[in-house]
Legacy VTK file of the C-alpha trace (Angstrom):
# vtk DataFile Version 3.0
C-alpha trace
ASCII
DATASET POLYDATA
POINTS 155 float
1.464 -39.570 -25.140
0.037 -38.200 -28.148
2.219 -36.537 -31.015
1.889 -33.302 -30.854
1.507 -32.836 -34.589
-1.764 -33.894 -33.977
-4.160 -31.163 -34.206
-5.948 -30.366 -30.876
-9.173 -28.279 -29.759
-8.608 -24.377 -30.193
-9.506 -22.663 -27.367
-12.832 -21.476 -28.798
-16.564 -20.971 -26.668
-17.686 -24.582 -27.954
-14.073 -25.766 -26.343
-14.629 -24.364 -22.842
-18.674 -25.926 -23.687
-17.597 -28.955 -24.040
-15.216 -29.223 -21.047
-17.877 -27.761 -18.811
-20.349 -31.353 -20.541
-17.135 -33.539 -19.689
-17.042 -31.769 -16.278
-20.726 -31.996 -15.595
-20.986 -35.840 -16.778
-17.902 -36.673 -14.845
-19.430 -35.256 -11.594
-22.635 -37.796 -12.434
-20.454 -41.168 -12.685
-19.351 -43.263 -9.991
-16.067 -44.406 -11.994
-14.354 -41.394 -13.166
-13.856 -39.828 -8.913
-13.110 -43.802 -7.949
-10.618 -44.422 -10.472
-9.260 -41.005 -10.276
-9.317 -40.536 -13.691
-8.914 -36.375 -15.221
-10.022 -34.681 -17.730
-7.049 -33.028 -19.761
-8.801 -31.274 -22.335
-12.193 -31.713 -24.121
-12.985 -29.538 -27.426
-16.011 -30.661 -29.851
-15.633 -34.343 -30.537
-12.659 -34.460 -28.486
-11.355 -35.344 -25.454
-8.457 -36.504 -23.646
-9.190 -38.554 -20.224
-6.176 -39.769 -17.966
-5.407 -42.174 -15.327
-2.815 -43.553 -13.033
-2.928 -47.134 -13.043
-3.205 -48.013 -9.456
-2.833 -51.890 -7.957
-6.738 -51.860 -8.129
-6.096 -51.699 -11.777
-4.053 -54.330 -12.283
-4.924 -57.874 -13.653
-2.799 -60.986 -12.238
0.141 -60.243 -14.298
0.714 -57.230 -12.997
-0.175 -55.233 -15.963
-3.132 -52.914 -16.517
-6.188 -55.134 -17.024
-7.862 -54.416 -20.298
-11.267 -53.756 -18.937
-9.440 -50.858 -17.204
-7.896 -49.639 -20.120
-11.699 -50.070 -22.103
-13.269 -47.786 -19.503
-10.635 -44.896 -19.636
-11.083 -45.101 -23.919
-14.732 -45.586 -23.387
-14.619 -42.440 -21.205
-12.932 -40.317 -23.500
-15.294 -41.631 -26.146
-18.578 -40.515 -23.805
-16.538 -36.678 -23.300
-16.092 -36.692 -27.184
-19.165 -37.602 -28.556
-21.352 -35.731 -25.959
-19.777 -32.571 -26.337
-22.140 -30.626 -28.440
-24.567 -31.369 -25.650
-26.978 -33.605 -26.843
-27.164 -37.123 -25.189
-25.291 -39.626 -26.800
-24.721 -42.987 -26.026
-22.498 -45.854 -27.081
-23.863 -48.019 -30.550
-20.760 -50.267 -30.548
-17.271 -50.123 -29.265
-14.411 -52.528 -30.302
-10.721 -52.556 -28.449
-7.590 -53.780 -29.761
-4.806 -54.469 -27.115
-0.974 -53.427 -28.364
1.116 -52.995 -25.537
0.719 -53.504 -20.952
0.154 -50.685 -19.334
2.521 -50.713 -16.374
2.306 -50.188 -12.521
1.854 -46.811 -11.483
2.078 -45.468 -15.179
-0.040 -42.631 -15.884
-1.709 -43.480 -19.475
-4.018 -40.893 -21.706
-7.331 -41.706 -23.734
-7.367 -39.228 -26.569
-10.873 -39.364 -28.454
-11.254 -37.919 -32.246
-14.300 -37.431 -33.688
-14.303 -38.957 -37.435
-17.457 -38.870 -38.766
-21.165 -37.350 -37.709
-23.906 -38.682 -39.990
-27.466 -38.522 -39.074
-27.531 -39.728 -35.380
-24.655 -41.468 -35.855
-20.910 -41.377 -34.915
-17.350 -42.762 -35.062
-14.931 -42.103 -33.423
-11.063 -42.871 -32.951
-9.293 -43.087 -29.387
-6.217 -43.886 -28.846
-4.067 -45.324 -25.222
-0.752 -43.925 -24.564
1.862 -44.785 -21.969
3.573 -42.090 -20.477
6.380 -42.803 -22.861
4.058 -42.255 -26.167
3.934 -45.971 -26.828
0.355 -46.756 -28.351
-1.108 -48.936 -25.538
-4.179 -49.825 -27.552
-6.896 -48.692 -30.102
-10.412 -48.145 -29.750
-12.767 -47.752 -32.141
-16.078 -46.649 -30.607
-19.348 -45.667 -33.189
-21.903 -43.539 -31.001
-26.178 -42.890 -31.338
-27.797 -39.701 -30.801
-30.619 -39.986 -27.675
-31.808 -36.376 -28.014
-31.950 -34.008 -25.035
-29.465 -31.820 -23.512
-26.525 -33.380 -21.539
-26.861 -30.021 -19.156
-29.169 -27.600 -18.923
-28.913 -23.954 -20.518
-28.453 -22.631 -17.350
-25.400 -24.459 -16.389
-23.865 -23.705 -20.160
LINES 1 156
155 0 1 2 3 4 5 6 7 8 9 10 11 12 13 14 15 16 17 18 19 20 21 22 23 24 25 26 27 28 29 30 31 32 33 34 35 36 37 38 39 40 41 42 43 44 45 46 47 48 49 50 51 52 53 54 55 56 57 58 59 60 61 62 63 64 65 66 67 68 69 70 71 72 73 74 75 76 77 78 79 80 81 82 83 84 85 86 87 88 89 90 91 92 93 94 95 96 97 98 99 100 101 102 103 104 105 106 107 108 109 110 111 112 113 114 115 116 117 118 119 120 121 122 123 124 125 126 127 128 129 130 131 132 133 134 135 136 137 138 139 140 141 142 143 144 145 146 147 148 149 150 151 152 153 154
């Protein structure tokens, strides 16, 4: 879970923008209704994605298998780095695994935008378990595509 001395979106027009973009792309993917992952919040360059880690989730230990836990940060790094609406796409992404997730835990992706230069972006996500543990860090560093992610009429 993440500490709530963190600062989070204020609950300004470009928030409620940018949840409408995670909304909209969410609606367009396959994964995010499958997996049953939410949308908690989304604010510009943030967002914070959740899931419940079903048996389909699961590697052979029982645990959360990584590539699960990679989508749900990779998700909340799409929300985050889309939500100015302009198309935006993944450059490189990097994971590093720190603790299982567990069966039927809930965990949270929670994106941070740190840096916009040119087309270019990094950004910060971190896993929790539902008790706040850090269940990894990913590092994700985004390119600018051009175009709008939704159209003016559904802003």
């Amino acid at each position: 879970m993440p500490d709530s001395t963190l600062p989070t979106p204020a609950d300004s027009d470009a928030d409620h923008k940018a949840l409408r973009i995670a909304r909209a792309m969410a609606a367009k993917e396959g994964t995010t209704p499958a997996l049953g992952l939410e949308i908690e919040a989304a604010g510009e360059g943030f967002a914070r994605v959740a899931m419940r880690l079903s048996p389909g989730t699961l590697n052979g230990f029982g645990m959360a298998h990584g590539g699960m836990i990679f989508l749900l940060a990779d998700t909340a790094f799409a929300y985050a780095c889309n939500s100015r609406n302009v198309q935006t796409v993944a450059q490189h992404a990097s994971i590093s695994f720190i603790d299982a997730g567990r069966a039927g835990e809930r965990i949270v992706a929670e994106a941070q935008e740190r840096a916009v230069k040119g087309r270019t972006g990094v950004y910060a996500v971190s896993v929790f378990g539902e008790d706040g543990r850090i269940i990894a860090e990913f590092q994700g560093l985004s390119r600018t595509i051009g175009g709008p992610v939704i159209e003016e009429e559904q802003e």
